[in-house]
C-alpha positions as CSV (number, residue, x, y, z in Angstrom):
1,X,105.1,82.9,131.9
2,X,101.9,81.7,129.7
3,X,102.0,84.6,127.6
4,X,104.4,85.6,125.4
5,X,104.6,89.7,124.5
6,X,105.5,91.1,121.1
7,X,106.7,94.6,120.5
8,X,106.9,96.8,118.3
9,X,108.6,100.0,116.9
10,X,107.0,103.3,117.7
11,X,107.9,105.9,114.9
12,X,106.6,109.0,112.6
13,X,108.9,107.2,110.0
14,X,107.8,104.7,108.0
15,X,108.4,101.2,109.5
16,X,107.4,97.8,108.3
17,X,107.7,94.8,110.2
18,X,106.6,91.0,110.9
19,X,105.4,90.7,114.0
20,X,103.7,87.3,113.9
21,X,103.8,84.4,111.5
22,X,102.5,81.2,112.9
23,X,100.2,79.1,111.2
24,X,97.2,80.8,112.9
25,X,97.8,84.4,111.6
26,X,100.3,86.7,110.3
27,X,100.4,90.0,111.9
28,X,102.3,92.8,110.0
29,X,102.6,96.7,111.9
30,X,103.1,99.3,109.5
31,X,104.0,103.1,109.3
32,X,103.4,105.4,106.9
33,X,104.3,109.2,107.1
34,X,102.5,111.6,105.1
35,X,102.8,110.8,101.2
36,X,104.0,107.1,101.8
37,X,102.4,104.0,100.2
38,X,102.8,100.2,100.0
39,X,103.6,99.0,96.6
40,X,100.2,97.4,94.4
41,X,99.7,93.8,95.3
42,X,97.0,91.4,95.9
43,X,95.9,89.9,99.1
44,X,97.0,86.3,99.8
45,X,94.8,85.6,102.5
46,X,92.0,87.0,104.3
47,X,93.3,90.6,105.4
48,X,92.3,92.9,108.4
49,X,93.4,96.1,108.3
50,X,93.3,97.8,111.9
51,X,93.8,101.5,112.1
52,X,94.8,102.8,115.0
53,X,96.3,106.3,114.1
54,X,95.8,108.7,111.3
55,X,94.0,107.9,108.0
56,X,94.1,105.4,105.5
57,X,93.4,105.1,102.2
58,X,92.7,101.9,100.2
59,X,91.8,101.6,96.4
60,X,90.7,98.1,95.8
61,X,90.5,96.7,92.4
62,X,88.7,99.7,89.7
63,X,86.7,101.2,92.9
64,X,87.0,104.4,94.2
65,X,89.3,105.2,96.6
66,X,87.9,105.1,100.3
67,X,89.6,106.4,103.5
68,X,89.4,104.7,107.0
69,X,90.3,106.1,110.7
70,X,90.0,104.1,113.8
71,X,88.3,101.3,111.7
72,X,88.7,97.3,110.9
73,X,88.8,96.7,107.4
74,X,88.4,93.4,106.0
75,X,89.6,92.9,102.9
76,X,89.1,89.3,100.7
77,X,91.6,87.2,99.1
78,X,92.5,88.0,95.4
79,X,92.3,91.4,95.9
80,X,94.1,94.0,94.1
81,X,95.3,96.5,96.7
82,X,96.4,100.0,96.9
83,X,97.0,101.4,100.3
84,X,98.4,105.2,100.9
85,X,98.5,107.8,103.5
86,X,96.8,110.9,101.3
87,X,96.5,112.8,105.1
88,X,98.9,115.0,106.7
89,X,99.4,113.2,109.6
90,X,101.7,109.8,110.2
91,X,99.3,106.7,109.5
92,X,99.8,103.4,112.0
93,X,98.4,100.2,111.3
94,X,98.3,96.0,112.1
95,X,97.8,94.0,108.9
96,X,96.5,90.3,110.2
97,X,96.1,88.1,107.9
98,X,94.2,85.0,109.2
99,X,95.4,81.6,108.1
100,X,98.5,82.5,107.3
101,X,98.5,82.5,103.6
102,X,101.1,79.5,103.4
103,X,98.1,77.7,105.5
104,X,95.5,79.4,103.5
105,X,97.2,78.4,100.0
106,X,97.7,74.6,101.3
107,X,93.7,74.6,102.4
108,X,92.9,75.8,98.7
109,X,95.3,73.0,96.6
């Protein structure tokens, strides 16, 4: 077999898991029900966010706050990130972060 599958959870409760992390990306899936939200941090890498269910919402550094459905949103590195689910229904999205920000901090030293 030449390719090699990776699964992942299917929920309406909040899941977040490592899917990939080779050097070439790291791809995150994450779950957020109604109300949930990752904690502030700042991107390490080039992000994509890929929604493919529900709404999200992003604040980056002082901006407004702008909301995303069945979008790619690229986000630079050094950025000061907020993302939330403000809608009523479950949110599902892939974070890939391409390098891999141990690859992407050893390119930058």
């Amino acid at each position: 077999m030449i390719e090699k599958p990776y699964t992942y959870t299917q929920s309406n409760e909040k899941v977040i898991e490592k899917l990939i992390g080779d050097d070439t990306a790291m791809i995150n899936h994450v779950v957020l029900a109604p109300g949930d939200a990752l904690p502030e941090h700042y991107s390490d890498s080039s992000v994509y966010l890929i929604v493919v269910q529900g709404s999200l919402t992003i604040q980056l550094e002082d901006q407004e706050a702008h909301s995303y459905q069945a979008s790619v949103v690229n986000i630079p590195c050094h950025i000061k990130m907020n993302i939330s689910n403000t809608s009523k229904q479950v949110l599902e999205f892939f974070i890939v972060k391409a390098p891999h920000p141990r690859v992407y901090k050893a390119q930058t030293l």
